[in-house]
C-alpha positions as CSV (number, residue, x, y, z in Angstrom):
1,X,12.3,-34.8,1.8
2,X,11.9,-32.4,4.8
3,X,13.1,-34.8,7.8
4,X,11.7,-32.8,10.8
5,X,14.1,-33.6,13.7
6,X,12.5,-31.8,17.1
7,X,10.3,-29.0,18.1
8,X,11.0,-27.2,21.4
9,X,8.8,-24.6,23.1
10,X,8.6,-22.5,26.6
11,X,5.8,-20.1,27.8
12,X,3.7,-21.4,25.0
13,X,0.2,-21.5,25.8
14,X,0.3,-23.8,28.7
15,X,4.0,-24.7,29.2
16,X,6.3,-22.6,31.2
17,X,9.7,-21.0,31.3
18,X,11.2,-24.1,31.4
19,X,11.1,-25.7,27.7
20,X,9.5,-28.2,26.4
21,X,11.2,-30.2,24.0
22,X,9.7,-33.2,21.7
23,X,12.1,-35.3,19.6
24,X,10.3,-35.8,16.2
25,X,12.6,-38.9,14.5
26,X,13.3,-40.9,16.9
27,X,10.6,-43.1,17.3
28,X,8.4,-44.6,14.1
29,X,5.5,-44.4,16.1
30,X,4.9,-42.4,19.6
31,X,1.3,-42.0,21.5
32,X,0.6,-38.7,23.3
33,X,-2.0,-39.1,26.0
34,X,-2.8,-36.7,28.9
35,X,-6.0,-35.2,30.6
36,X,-8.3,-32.4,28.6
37,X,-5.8,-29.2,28.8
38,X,-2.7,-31.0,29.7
39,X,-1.2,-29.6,26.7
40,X,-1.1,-32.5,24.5
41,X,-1.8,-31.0,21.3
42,X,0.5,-27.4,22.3
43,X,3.6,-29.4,20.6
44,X,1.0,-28.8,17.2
45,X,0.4,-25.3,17.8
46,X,3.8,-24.6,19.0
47,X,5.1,-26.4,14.8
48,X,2.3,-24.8,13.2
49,X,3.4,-21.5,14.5
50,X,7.3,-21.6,14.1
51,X,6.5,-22.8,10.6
52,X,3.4,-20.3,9.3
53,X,3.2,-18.2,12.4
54,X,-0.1,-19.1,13.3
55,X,-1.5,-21.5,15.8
56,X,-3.1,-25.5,14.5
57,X,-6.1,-24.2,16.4
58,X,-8.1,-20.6,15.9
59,X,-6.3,-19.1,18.7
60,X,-5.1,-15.8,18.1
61,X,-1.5,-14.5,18.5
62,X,-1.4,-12.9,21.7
63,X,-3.6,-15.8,23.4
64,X,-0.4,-18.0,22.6
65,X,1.6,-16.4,25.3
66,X,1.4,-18.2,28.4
67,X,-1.4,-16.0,30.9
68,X,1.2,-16.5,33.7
69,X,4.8,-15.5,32.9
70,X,3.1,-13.2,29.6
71,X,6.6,-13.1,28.3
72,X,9.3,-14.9,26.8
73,X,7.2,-17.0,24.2
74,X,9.5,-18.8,22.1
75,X,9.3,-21.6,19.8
76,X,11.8,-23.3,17.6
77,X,12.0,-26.3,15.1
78,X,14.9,-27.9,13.8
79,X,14.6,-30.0,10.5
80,X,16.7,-31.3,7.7
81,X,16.4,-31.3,3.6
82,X,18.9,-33.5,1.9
83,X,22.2,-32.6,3.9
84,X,21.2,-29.3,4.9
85,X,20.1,-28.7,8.4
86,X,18.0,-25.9,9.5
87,X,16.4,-24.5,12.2
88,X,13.4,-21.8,12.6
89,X,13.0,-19.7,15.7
90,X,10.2,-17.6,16.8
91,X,9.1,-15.8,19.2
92,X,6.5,-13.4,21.3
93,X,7.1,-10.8,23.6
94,X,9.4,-9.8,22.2
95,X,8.9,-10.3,18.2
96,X,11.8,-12.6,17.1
97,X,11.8,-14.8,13.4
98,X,15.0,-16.3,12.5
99,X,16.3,-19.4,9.7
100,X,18.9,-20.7,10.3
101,X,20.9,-22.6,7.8
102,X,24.2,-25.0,9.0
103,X,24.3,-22.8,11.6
104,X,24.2,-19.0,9.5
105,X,21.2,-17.2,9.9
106,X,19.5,-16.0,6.7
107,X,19.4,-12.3,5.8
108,X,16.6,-10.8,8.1
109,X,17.1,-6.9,6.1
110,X,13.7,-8.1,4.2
111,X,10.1,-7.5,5.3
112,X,8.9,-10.3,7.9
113,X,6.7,-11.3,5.2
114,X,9.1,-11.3,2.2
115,X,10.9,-13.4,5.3
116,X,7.6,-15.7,5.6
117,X,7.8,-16.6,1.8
118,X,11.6,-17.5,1.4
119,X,11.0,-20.0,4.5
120,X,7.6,-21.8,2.2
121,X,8.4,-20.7,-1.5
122,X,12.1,-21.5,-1.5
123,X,12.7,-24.3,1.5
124,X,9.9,-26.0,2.7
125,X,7.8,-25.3,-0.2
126,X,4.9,-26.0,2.0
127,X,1.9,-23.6,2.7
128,X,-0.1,-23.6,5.9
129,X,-2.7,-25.5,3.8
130,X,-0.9,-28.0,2.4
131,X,1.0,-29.0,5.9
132,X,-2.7,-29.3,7.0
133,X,-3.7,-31.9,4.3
134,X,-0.1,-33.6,4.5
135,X,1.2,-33.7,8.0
136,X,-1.5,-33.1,9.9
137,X,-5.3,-34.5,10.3
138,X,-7.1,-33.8,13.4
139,X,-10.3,-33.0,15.3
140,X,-10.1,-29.7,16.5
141,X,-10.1,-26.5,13.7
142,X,-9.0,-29.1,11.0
143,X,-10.9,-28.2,7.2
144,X,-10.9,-31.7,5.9
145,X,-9.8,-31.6,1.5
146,X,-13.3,-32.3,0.7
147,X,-14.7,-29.2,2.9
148,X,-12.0,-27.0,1.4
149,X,-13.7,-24.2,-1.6
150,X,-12.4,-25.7,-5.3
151,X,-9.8,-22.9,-5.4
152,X,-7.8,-23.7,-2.1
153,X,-8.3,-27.7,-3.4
154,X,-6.3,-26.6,-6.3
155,X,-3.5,-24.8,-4.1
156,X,-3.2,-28.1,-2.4
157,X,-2.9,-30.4,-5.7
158,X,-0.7,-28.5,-7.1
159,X,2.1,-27.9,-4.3
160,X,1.5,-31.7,-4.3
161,X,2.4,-32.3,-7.8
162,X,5.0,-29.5,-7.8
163,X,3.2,-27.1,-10.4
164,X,2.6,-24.3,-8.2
165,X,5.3,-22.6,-10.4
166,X,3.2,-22.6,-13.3
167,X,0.6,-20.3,-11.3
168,X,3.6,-18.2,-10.7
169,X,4.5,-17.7,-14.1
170,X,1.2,-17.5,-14.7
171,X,0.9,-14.3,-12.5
172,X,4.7,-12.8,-13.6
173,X,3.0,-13.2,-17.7
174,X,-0.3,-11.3,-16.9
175,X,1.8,-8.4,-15.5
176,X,3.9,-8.3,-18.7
177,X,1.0,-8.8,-21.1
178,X,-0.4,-5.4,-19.5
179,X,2.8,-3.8,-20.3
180,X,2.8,-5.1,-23.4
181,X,-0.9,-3.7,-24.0
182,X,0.6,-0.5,-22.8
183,X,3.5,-0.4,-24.7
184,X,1.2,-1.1,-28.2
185,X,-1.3,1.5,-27.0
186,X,1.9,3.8,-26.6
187,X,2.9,3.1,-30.0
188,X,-0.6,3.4,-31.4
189,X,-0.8,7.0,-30.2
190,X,3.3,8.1,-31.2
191,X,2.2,6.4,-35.2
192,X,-0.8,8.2,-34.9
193,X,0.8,11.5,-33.8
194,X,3.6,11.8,-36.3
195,X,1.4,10.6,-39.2
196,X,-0.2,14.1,-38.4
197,X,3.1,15.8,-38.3
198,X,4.3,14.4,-41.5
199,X,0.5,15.7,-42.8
200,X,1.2,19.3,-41.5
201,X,4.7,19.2,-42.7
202,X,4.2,18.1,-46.4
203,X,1.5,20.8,-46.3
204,X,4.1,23.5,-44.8
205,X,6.7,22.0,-48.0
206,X,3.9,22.7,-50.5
207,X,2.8,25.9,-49.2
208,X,6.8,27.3,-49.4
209,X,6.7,25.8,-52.8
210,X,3.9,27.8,-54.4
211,X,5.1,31.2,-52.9
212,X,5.7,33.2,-56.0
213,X,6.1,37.4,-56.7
214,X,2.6,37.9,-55.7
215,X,2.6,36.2,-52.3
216,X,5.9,37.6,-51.5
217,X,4.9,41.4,-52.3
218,X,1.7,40.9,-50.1
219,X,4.0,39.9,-47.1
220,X,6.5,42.5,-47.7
221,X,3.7,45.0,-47.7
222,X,2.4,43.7,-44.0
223,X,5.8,44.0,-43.0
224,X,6.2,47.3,-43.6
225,X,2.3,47.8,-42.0
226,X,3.1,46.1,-38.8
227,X,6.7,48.2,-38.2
228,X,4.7,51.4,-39.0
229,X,1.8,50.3,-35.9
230,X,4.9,49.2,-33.7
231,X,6.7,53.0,-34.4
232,X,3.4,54.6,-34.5
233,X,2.8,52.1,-30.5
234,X,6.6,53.5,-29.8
235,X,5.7,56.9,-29.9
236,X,3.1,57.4,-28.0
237,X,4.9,55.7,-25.0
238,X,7.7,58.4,-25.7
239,X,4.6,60.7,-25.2
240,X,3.2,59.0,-21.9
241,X,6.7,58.5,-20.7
242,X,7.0,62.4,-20.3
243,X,4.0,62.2,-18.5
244,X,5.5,59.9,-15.5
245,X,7.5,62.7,-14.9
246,X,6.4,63.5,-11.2
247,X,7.6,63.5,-7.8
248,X,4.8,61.4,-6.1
249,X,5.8,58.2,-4.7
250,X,4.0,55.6,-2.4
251,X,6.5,56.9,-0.1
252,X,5.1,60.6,-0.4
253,X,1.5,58.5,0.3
254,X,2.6,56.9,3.4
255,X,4.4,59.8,5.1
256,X,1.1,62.2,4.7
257,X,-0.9,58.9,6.5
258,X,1.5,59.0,8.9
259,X,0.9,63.1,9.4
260,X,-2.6,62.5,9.4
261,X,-2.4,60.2,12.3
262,X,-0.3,62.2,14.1
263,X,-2.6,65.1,13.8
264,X,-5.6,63.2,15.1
265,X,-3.4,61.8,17.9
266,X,-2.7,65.3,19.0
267,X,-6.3,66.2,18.6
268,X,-7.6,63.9,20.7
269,X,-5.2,65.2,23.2
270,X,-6.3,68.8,23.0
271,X,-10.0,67.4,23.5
272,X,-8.4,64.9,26.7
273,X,-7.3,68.4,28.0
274,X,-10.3,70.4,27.3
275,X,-12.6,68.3,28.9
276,X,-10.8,68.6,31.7
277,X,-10.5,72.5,31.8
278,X,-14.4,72.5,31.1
279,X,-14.8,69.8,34.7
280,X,-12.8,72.0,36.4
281,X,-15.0,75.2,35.7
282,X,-17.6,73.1,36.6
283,X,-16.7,72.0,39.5
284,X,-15.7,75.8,41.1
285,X,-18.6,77.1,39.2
286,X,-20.8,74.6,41.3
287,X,-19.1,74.1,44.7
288,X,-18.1,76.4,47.6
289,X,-16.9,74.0,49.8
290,X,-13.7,71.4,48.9
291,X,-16.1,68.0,48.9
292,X,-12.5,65.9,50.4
293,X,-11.8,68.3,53.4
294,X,-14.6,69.8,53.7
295,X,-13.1,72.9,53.7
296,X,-14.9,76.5,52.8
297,X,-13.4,77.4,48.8
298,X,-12.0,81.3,48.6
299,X,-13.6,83.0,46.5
300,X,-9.9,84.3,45.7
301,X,-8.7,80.7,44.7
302,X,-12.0,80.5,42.8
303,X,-11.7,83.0,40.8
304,X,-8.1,82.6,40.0
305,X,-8.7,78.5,39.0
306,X,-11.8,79.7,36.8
307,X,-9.9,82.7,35.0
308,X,-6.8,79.7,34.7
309,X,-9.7,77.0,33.0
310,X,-10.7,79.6,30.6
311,X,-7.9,80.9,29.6
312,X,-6.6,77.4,29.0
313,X,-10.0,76.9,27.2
314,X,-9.2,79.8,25.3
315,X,-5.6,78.3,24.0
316,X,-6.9,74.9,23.4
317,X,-9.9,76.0,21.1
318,X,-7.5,78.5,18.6
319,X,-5.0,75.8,18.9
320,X,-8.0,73.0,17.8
321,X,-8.7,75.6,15.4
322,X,-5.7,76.1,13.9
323,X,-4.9,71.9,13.8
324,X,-7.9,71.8,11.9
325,X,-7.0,73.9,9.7
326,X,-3.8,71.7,9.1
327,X,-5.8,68.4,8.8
328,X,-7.9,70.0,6.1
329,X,-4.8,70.9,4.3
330,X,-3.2,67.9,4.9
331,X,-6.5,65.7,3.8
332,X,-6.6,68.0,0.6
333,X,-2.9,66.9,0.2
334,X,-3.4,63.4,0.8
335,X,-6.4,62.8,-1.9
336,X,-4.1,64.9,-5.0
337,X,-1.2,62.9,-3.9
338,X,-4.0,59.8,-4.2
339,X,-4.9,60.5,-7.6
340,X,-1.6,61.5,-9.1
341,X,-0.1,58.0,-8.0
342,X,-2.9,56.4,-9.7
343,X,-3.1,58.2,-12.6
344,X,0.9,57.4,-12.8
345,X,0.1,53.7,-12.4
346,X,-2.7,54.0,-15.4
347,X,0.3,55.5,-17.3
348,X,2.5,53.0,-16.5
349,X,-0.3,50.4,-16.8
350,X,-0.5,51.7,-20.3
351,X,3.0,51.6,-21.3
352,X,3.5,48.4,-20.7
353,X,0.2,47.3,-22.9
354,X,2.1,49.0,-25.7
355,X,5.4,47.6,-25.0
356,X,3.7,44.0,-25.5
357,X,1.7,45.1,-28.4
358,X,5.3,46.2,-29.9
359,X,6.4,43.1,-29.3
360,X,3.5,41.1,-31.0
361,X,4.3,42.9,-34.1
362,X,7.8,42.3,-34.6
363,X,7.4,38.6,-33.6
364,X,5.1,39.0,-36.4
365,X,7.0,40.5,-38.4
366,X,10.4,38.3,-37.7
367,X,7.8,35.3,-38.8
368,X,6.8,37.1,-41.9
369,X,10.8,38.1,-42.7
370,X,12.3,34.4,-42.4
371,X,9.3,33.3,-44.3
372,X,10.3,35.6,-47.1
373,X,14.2,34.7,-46.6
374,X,13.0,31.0,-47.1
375,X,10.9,31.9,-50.3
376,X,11.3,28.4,-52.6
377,X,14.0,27.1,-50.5
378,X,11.9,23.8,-48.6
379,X,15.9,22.1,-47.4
380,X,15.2,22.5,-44.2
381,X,11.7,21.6,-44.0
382,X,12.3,18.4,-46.2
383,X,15.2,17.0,-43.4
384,X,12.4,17.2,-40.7
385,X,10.1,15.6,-43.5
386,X,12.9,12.6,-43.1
387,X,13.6,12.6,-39.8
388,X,9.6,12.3,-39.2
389,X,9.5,8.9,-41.5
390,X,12.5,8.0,-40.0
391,X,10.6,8.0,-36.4
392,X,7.4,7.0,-38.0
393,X,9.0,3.8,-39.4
394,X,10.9,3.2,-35.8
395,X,7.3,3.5,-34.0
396,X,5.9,1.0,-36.6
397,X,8.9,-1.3,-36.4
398,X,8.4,-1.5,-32.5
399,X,4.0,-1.4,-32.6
400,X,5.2,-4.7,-35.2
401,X,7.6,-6.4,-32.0
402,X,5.0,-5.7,-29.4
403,X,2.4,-7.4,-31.1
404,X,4.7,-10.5,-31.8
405,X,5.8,-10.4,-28.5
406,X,1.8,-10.3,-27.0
407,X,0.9,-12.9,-29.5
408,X,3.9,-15.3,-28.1
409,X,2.8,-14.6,-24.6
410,X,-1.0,-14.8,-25.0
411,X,0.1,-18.6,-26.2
412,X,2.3,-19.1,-23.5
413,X,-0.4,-17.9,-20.9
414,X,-3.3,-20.0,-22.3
415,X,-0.8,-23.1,-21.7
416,X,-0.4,-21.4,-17.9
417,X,-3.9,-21.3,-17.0
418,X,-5.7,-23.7,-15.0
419,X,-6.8,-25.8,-18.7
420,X,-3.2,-25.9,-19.6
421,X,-0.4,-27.8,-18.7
422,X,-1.0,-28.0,-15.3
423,X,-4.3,-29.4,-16.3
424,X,-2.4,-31.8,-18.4
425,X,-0.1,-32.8,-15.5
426,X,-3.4,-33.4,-12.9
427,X,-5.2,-35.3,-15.7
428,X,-2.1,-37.8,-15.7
429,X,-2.1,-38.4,-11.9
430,X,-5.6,-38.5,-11.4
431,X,-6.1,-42.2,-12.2
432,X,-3.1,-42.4,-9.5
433,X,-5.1,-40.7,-7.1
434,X,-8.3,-42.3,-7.0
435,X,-6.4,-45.6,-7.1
436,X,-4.7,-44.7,-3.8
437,X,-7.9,-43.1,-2.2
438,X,-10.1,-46.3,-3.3
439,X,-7.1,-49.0,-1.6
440,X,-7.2,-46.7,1.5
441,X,-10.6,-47.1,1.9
442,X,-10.8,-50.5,1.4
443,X,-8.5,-51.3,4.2
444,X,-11.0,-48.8,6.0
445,X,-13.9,-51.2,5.4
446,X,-15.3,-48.7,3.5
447,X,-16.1,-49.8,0.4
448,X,-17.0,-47.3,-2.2
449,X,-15.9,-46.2,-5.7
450,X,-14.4,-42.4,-5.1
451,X,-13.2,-40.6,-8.1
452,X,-11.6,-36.7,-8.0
453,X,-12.7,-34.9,-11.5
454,X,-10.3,-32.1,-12.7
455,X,-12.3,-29.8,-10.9
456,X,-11.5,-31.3,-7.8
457,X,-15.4,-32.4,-7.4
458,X,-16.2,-35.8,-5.9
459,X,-18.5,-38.4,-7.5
460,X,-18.9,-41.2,-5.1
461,X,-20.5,-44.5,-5.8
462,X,-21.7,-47.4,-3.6
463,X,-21.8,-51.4,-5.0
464,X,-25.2,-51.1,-6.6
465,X,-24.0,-48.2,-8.4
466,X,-25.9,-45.6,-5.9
467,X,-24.3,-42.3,-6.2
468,X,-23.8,-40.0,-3.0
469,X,-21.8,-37.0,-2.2
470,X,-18.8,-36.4,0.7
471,X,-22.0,-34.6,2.9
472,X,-24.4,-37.5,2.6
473,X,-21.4,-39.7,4.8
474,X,-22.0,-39.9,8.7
475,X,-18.9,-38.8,10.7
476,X,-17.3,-42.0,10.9
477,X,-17.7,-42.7,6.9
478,X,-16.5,-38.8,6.5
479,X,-13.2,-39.8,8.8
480,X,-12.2,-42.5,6.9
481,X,-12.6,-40.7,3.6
482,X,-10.4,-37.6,5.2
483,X,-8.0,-40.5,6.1
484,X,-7.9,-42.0,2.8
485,X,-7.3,-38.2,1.0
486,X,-4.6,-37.6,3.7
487,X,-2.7,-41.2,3.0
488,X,-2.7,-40.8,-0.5
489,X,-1.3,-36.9,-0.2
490,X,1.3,-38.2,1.6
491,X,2.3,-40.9,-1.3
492,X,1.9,-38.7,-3.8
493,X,4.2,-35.9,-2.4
494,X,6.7,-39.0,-1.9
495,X,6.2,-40.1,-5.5
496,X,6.6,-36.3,-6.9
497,X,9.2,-35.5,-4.0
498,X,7.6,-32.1,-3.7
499,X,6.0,-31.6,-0.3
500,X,7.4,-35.4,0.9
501,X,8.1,-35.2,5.1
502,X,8.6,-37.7,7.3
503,X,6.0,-36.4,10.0
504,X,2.7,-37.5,10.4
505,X,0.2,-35.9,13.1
506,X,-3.0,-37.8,14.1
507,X,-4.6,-35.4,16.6
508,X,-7.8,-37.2,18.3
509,X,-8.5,-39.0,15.1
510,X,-8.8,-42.1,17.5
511,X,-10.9,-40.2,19.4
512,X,-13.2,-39.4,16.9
513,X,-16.5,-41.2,14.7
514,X,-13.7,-44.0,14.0
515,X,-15.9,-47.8,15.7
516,X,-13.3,-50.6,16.7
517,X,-13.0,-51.7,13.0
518,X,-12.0,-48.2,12.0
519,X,-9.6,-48.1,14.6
520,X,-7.7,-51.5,14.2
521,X,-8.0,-50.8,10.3
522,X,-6.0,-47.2,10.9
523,X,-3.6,-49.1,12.9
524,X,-2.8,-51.1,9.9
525,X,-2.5,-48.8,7.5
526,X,0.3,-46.9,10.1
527,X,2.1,-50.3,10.3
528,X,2.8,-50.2,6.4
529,X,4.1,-46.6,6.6
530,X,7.5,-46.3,5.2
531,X,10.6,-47.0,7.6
532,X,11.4,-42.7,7.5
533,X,7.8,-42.1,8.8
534,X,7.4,-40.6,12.3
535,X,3.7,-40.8,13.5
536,X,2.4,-38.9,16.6
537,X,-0.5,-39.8,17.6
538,X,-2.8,-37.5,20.2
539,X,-5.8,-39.0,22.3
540,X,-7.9,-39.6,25.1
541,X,-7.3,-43.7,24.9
542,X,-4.5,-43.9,26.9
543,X,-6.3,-47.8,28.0
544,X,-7.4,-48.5,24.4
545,X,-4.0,-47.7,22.7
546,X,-1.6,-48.7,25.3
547,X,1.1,-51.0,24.3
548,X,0.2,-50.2,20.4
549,X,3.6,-48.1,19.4
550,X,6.8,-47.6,19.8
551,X,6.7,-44.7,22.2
552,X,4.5,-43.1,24.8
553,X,4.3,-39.1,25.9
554,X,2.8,-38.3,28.8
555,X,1.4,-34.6,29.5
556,X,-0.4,-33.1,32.9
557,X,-0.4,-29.8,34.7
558,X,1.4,-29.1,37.2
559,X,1.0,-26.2,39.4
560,X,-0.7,-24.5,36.5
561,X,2.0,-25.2,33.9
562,X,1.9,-27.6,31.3
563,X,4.8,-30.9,32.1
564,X,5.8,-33.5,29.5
565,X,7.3,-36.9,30.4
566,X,8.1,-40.4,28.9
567,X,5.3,-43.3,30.3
């Protein structure tokens, strides 16, 4: 039984830094009352969220940080199962998740949701859904059972009746019938494969068998065929080796690029220079007077620049001449070298074509030689005969334990689906179930014959035998089925000792479709609770409930900030 002990809470939605702290077994019944956004139902949120991490209400994560101090959320529950105490703390702003057990916190080196599942799978073993249909029933975001889809039903009964670990198996078996499908397919395709190796072997064993004279002079004569083309390939590379013998290199090919570059460098200086020989003749040729001073020219200094220009005219064009001459000779150079290179590389190109030509035949031949130095002696190919059987029968021997082995699990995994055992173990407490449901609702004043099928389907019938479904109910009739479901949740987790807690959460179910007779009726139904039950109950009717239970909570703001105090 999980024996929830306190809940305490600061800059959680509406209540501030300083925390707010609600003792959870100390009273067998306590009413919390306070104005609309006072913060009575935050002490749900604030449990739902240290527990699952998630609000009661559809509010999202960063709306539970208090929209004044926006830091600093923290939330923490203390509860106890059997001897052992624990205590989960969480928080926002920053991030914090801890268990702690007797006072040890749990090993946090695991992923905050591998974290998540230890604290439901392996201590409360309680989902958010289940602490819904079991601890809590409210007004405000609460899915009722009957509005939940068949498949989250099923999640629901069977945490209740503690076979929620057949599921699991259920799921751990499915991933080892796929490897066992994989490793038989595996096994199919190794068979398969040495079959044809033992095929091509017994055919290599028979062919070695029937060589006789005949055969063997045939492949002694290709021998001697294919050494006479690999001598006659070996020669002629002696022949084109002589022919590599040269002095051009790519070296030789980059130096003459280099020249020619150099050569058309310098010619472009000899033009540079020319063309301004030829301005200068120009300009003396054209102009009597110095154009900067303004200044007559002489026809003495005239004559002598002009007779410089040409002669310097002179030099450049038998110098342009003669550099010419070298880039032809040069050019000429460059295109032999050109063509020698690649004529070597064809040569060499060549030789290697031959070299791997050489070396095709005497594989060949090599192949043809120990074929002929194995002429009717099969030893060697009869011990890889065995050893092929030998692998062929391991391959069978393991395809034969698969198969056993998928057969066995197909069994155990038709007993693990949903028409198995656990349908077995529901059919047995489903007489229990409606029994409970039906008595609820008769101390509701409702009184109609409700039966849960094994698909978790209602079939609901009135005196005169009228049938109706959980939509056709008005609100009230609705509440007092969703009260009945929760009461006899709660029994049967205390009967199974699965998901069996001594808190139980009536959020503004008073406030709700319940009339007078529906709430006094409710009121009963709380007073035959077990001794270890601790009821909270949230509402409006402070006046209507007064006086009702054992303890009263009191919630109002207070300068913005959510305050708690005994009435």
């Amino acid at each position: 039984m999980i024996k929830f002990e306190s809940i305490e809470y600061k800059n959680f939605l509406s209540a501030g830094d300083k925390p707010t702290k609600v003792y959870l077994s100390g009273h067998k019944t306590t009413l919390i009352v306070g104005a609309n956004g006072s913060g009575k139902s935050t002490m749900l949120d604030a449990l739902s969220f240290a527990l699952f991490g998630k609000a009661h209400r559809n509010i999202n994560k960063p709306q539970l940080v208090n929209s004044i101090n926006q830091k600093k959320t923290e939330v923490s529950v203390e509860f106890t199962i059997g001897t052992t105490n624990y205590k989960v703390i969480r928080g926002i702003k920053p991030n914090k998740f801890e268990i702690w057990r007797n006072g040890e916190m749990y090993n946090q080196e695991s992923h905050a949701r591998d974290y998540q599942k230890v604290l439901e799978n392996n201590i409360l073993k309680l989902n958010h859904k289940s602490f819904h249909q079991i601890v809590v029933l409210g007004s405000s975001n609460f899915i009722p059972f009957m509005q939940l889809p068949s498949h989250h039903r099923r999640e629901v009964i069977e945490d209740l009746l503690d076979i929620g670990i057949f599921t699991k198996m259920s799921h751990v078996l499915k991933e080892k019938l796929t490897k066992l499908r994989n490793e038989i397919g595996y096994s199919d395709t190794q068979i398969e494969l040495q079959r044809q190796k033992i095929t091509l072997q017994e055919s290599h064993i028979k062919e070695l068998q029937s060589i006789d004279d005949t055969k063997t002079k045939e492949v002694e004569d290709e021998i001697t065929e294919l050494n006479d083309q690999a001598k006659a390939l070996n020669e002629q590379n002696e022949v084109l080796r002589e022919q590599l013998i040269t002095e051009v290199t790519e070296d030789d090919i980059t130096k003459l690029r280099n020249k020619q570059n150099e050569l058309n460098k310098f010619e472009g200086q000899m033009q540079s220079k020319a063309e301004r020989y030829r301005a200068e003749e120009i300009f003396f040729t054209n102009n009597a007077t110095c154009p900067t001073c303004t200044q007559q020219i002489s026809d003495e200094i005239k004559s002598e620049a002009l007779s410089k220009a040409g002669r310097k005219l002179n030099e450049l064009a038998e110098g342009k001449e003669a550099l010419q001459s070298e880039l032809g000779k040069t050019e000429e150079l460059f295109n032999t070298t050109q063509k020698e290179l690649v004529r070597i590389r064809n040569v060499g190109q060549e030789i290697n074509e031959n070299a791997g030509k050489v070396a095709t035949l005497l594989s060949r031949v090599q192949t043809l030689q120990e074929k002929l130095g194995k002429t009717n002696d099969t030893s060697e190919a009869e011990k890889s005969l065995t050893k092929l059987y030998e692998m062929l029968n391991q391959h069978s021997k393991d395809h034969a334990e698969f198969t056993e082995m998928l057969s066995y699990s197909q069994a155990v995994d038709e007993l693990l689906r949903d028409g198995g055992i656990k349908s077995k173990v529901i059919k047995q407490y489903l007489p229990v179930i409606n029994k409970l449901i039906n008595q609820y609702l008769q101390v509701l004043d409702f009184f109609v014959l409700f039966n849960i099928d094994e698909s978790f389907n209602e079939t609901i019938r009135s005196r005169h035998r009228d049938d109706f479904s959980y939509s056709s109910f008005s609100e009230g009739e609705k509440s007092r089925i969703d009260l009945s479901l929760m009461f006899t949740w709660r029994q049967i987790a205390r009967m199974k000792n699965s998901t069996n807690t001594n808190l139980l959460i009536l959020d503004e179910t008073f406030d709700s479709s319940l009339d007078t007779d529906g709430v006094d009726n409710l009121l009963k139904i709380l007073s035959t609770l077990d001794e270890d039950t601790n009821t909270f109950i949230i509402s409006h009717k402070a006046d209507v409930l007064d006086g009702k239970f054992e303890n009263k909570l009191m919630f109002e703001k207070v300068n913005n900030f959510s305050k708690m105090k005994s009435a």
